[in-house]
N, C-alpha and C positions, 0 to 999 in steps of 0.2 A: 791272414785274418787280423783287423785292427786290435788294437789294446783298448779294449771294450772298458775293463775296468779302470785302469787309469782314470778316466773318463769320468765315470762316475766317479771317483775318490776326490778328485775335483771339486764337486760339487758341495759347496757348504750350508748342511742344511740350517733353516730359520730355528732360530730358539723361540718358541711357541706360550712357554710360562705366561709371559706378561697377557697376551694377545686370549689364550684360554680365561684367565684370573676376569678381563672384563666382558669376556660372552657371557661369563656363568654370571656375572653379578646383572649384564643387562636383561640376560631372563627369569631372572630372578623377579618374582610378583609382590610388589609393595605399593606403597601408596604413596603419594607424592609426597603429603606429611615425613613416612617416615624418611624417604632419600632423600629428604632436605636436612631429617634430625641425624642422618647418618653422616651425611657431608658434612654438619657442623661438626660434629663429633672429629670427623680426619682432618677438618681442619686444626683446629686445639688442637691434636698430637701435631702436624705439622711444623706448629708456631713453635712447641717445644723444642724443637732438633736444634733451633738458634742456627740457622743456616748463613753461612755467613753474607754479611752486608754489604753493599757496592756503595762509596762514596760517588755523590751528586754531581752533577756541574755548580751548584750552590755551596757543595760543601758541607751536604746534611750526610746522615747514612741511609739507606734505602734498602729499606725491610724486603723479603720476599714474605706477606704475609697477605695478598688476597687473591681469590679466586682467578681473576682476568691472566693473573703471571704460571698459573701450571695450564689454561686451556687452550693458551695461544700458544703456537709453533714456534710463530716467529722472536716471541720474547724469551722462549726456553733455548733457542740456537743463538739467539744474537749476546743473552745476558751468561748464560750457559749457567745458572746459578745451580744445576743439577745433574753437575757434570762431576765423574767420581774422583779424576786427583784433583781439584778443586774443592769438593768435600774432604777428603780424606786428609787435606795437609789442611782444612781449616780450624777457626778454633770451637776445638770440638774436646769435650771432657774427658772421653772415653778414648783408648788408643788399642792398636795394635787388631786381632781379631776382633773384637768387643766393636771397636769403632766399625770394621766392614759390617756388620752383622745390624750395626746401627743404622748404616746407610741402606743397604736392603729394604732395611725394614721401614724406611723414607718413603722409598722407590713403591714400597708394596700399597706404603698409605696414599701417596700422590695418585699411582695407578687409580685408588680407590675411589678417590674424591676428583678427577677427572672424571672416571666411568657415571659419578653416579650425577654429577654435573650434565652429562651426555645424554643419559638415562632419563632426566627431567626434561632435557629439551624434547627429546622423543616422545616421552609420554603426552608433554603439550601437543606436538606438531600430530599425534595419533587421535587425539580428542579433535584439532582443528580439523582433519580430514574426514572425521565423522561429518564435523558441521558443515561439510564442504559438499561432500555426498548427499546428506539432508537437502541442501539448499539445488544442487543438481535435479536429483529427483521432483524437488517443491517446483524448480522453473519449468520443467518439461510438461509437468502436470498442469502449472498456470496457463500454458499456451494453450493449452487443450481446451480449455474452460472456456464454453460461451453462455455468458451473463445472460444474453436475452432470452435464449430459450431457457436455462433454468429459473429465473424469474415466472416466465410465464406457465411453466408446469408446475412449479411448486408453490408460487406466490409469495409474495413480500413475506406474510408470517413467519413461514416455513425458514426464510432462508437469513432473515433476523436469529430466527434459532440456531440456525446454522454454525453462522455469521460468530455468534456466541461462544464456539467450542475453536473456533481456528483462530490462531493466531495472527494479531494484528498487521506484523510485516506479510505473511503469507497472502491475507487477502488484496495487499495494499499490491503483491508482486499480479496475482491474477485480476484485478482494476486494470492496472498497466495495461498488461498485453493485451486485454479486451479493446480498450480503446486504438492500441498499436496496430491491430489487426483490421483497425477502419470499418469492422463489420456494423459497428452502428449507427455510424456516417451513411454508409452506402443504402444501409434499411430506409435511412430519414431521407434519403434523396430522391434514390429510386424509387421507393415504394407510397411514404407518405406525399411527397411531390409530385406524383404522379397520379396519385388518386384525389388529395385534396389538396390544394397550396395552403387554406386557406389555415389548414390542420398544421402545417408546418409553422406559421404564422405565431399561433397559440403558443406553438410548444416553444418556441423561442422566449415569445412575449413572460410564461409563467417561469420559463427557466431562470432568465435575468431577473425575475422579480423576487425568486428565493433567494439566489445566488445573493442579490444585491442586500439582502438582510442577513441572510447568513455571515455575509462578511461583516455587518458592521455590528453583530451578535457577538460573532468572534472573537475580532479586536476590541471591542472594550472588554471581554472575557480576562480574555489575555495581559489586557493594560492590568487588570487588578492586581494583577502578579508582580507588576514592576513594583520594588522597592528597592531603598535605601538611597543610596547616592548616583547610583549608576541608571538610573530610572528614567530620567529623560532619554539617555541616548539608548536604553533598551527598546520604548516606546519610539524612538525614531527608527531601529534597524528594523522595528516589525512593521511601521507604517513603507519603508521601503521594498520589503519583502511583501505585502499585501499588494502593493503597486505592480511588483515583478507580476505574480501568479496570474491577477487579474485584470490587467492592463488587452489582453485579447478583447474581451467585451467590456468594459470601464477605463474607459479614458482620464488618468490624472488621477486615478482613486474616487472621481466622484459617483455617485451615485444612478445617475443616467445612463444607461446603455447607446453604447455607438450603434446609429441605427444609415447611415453612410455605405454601408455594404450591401451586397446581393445575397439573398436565403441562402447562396453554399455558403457562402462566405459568414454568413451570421452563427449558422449550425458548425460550423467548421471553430469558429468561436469560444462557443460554449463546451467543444468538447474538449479545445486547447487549455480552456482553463481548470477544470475536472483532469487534464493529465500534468500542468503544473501545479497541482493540488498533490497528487499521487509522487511526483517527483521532488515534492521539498524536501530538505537538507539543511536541519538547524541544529546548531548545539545545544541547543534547549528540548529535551527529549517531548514536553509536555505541548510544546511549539508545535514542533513535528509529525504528533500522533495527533493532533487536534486538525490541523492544515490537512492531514492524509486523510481523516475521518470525514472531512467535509467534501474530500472530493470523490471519495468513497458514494456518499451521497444525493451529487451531484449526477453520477453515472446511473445510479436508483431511480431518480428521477426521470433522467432522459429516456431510461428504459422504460419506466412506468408511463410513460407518456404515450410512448411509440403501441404500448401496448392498449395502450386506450384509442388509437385514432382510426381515424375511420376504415382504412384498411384493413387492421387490424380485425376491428368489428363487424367489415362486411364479411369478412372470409368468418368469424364464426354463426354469421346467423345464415351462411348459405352452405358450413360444412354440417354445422351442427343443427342449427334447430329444422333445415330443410330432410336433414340424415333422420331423425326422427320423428320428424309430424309425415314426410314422402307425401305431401300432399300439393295440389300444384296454387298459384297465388287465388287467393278467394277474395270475391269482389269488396271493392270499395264501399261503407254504407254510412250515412248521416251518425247514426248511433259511435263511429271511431272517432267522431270529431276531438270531443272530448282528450281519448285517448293521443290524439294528432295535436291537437293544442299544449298538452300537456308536454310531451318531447321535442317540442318544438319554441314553446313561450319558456319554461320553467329549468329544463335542460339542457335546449340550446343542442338539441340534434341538427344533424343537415337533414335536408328531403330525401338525398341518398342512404344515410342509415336507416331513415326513419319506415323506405319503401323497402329497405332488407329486413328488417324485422315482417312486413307485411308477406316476405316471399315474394316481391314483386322488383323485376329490374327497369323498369320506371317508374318515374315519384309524380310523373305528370299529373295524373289522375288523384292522387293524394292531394298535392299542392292544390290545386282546383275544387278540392272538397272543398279546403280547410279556410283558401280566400272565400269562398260563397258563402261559408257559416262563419267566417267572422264577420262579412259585411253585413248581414245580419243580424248578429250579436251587436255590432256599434252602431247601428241604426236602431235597435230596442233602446239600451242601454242611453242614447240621444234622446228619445222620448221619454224615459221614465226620468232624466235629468230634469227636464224641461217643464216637468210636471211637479217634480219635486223640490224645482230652482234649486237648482246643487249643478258643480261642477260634473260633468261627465266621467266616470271611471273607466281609462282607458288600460289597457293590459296589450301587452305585443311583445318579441322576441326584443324590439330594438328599446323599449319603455322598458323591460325588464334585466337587458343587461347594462343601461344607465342606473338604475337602483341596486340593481346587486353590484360588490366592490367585487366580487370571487367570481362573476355568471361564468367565465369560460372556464374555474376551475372543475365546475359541478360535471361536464360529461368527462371528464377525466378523471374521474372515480374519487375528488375531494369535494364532495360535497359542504364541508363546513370547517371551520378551522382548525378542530382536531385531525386532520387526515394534513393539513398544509402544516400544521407544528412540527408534525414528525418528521419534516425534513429541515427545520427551522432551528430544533431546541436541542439539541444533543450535549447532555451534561459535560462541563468540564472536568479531565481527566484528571487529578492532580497526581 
């Protein structure tokens, strides 16, 4: 039978003191405050010991007297300044027992003030991994999030309130991935291009036309801020970052829209620039969130648009108001003129929407009204000129969108400038 014991006697067990002394003190519950007032604290005894000093390669002496020389390894092996016959034959006041008892009692503070050195990095790197997890959870959440249908069930109001309670970078992360996810691209192609081109047209035409005020709302916002001496070239890194974002649809920074490309390629565009909006990166925090906020905006927009086009509208006048009248299309009569002039001169409907509101999936017999009783209407209106020696007063879809500066914004639910500010004027953040 082997010598079992030997074996073990062999074995020399870890002295545990040192290694117990900083468990207990890392779970020990304090506050950052206080392990920083405790570490100063062992450092002062520290300095006291007068631990002896290494001459330089310059020929100074060189203190052991800061933090970086008890938490690095390599400088406690290489300089050894904490090593005991090296203490022990230094010049040290106290001799004999007294002096070991001294050094101990070094050893007990160093342990101390590494540990709580340790203890601090840990308590950070425990708070950054909360913020790490936050941010996990916040991204998986973002992706989930489709803008368009929550827009259109809850409405702008609703989600301005919203919008109010959630934090700035969080929404700015669910912007992103909305746009990343192409699902608004593919609504505008698929679906508004395929019902009306003409709708897609619009939504391009008004989007460039915020956008291109927005931006230059922005930038002089922003120039106000430049001062002192660095002001010119502040004003020139923002005029080169304004160039970056929107250089997709504004060639050179000016104010015209490239109009050079095909409707994907236009709409492909305008959502490039709403996600270099969402993707800025400036050291000027107030930069940053104002750039993120507009293209915040710009996505509002696009959505609000889509949800105004004719698509859109056909499918609710044939879920909804055919789901509750269930009545089949009722005939066309002289007395809807009015009502057909009106959506057609003043709003700027197609014949299309105009024949889904009627219940009816041809506009033929509408459009045919509405020529017979305007030829009529302009044929009166020619005689009672003629009588009255006055010019003629003509009224028509194409006479009233030369007069109105907004006509295409009116079926897209801005009827008047207040409905177009509110994507125009968004207070600067200071």
């Amino acid at each position: 039978m082997p010598n079992i014991q030997s074996k073990i006697a062999a074995v020399e067990m870890e002295e545990t003191r040192t290694i117990n002394t900083a468990i207990e003190l890392l779970t020990t519950k304090m506050t950052v405050e206080e392990q920083q007032r405790q570490q100063n604290d062992c450092m002062n005894l520290i300095n006291e010991y007068n631990i002896p000093t290494e001459v330089t390669s310059y020929g100074s002496l060189y203190r052991y007297s800061q933090l970086c020389q008890f938490t690095s390894a390599k400088l406690i092996y290489n300089k050894e300044f904490l090593n005991y016959d090296r203490l022990a034959h230094g010049n040290w006041i106290a001799h004999g027992n007294e002096n070991i008892e001294r050094i101990d009692t070094l050893y007990d503070d160093v342990v101390r003030c590494v540990t709580l050195e340790t203890k601090q990095i840990l308590t950070y790197i425990e708070k950054q991994r909360e913020k790490c997890q936050i941010k996990k959870n916040s991204i998986v959440r973002s992706k989930t999030f489709d803008l368009t249908n929550i827009n259109e069930k809850l409405g702008s109001d609703i989600m301005l309130k919203i919008k109010s309670y959630i934090p700035n970078q969080t929404m700015v992360e669910v912007y992103s991935y909305h746009l990343q996810k192409r699902v608004l691209y593919d609504k505008l192609i698929e679906d508004v291009l395929s019902y009306n081109r003409i709708n897609l047209k619009e939504i391009y035409d008004i989007t460039t036309d915020i956008m291109g005020k927005r931006r230059e709302q922005l930038l002089l916002a922003l120039f106000r801020r430049c001062v002192g001496e660095t002001r010119i070239q502040e004003m020139q890194v923002l005029i080169q970052k304004f160039k970056q974002i929107f250089d997709p649809v504004f060639k050179n920074g000016s104010t015209t829209p490239r109009n050079q490309y095909n409707m994907r390629a236009r709409i492909n565009a305008i959502l490039q620039v709403a996600q270099n909006c969402l993707c800025c990166h400036h050291k000027d925090e107030v930069v940053k969130v104002n750039i993120q906020s507009a293209g915040m905006d710009f996505v509002d927009l696009v959505n609000h648009l889509y949800n105004y086009s004719d698509f859109k509208k056909s499918h609710y006048y044939i879920d909804v108001i055919e789901d509750n009248n269930k009545k089949k299309a009722r005939t066309i009569t002289v007395s809807d003129y009015e009502k057909i002039k009106y959506l057609r001169e003043e709003v700027g409907e197609s014949w299309k929407i105009i024949a889904c509101q009627y219940g009816r999936s041809s506009y033929i017999a509408i459009k045919r009204l509405y020529e017979k009783e305007k030829e009529k209407e302009f044929n009166e209106e020619h005689k009672k000129a003629r009588e009255e020696k006055r010019a003629p007063y003509i009224t028509g879809f194409y006479e009233n969108a030369k007069k109105n500066k907004y006509f295409h914004y009116i079926k897209y639910g801005m009827r008047n400038q207040k409905h177009i500010r509110k994507f125009l004027s968004r207070p600067l953040i200071e």
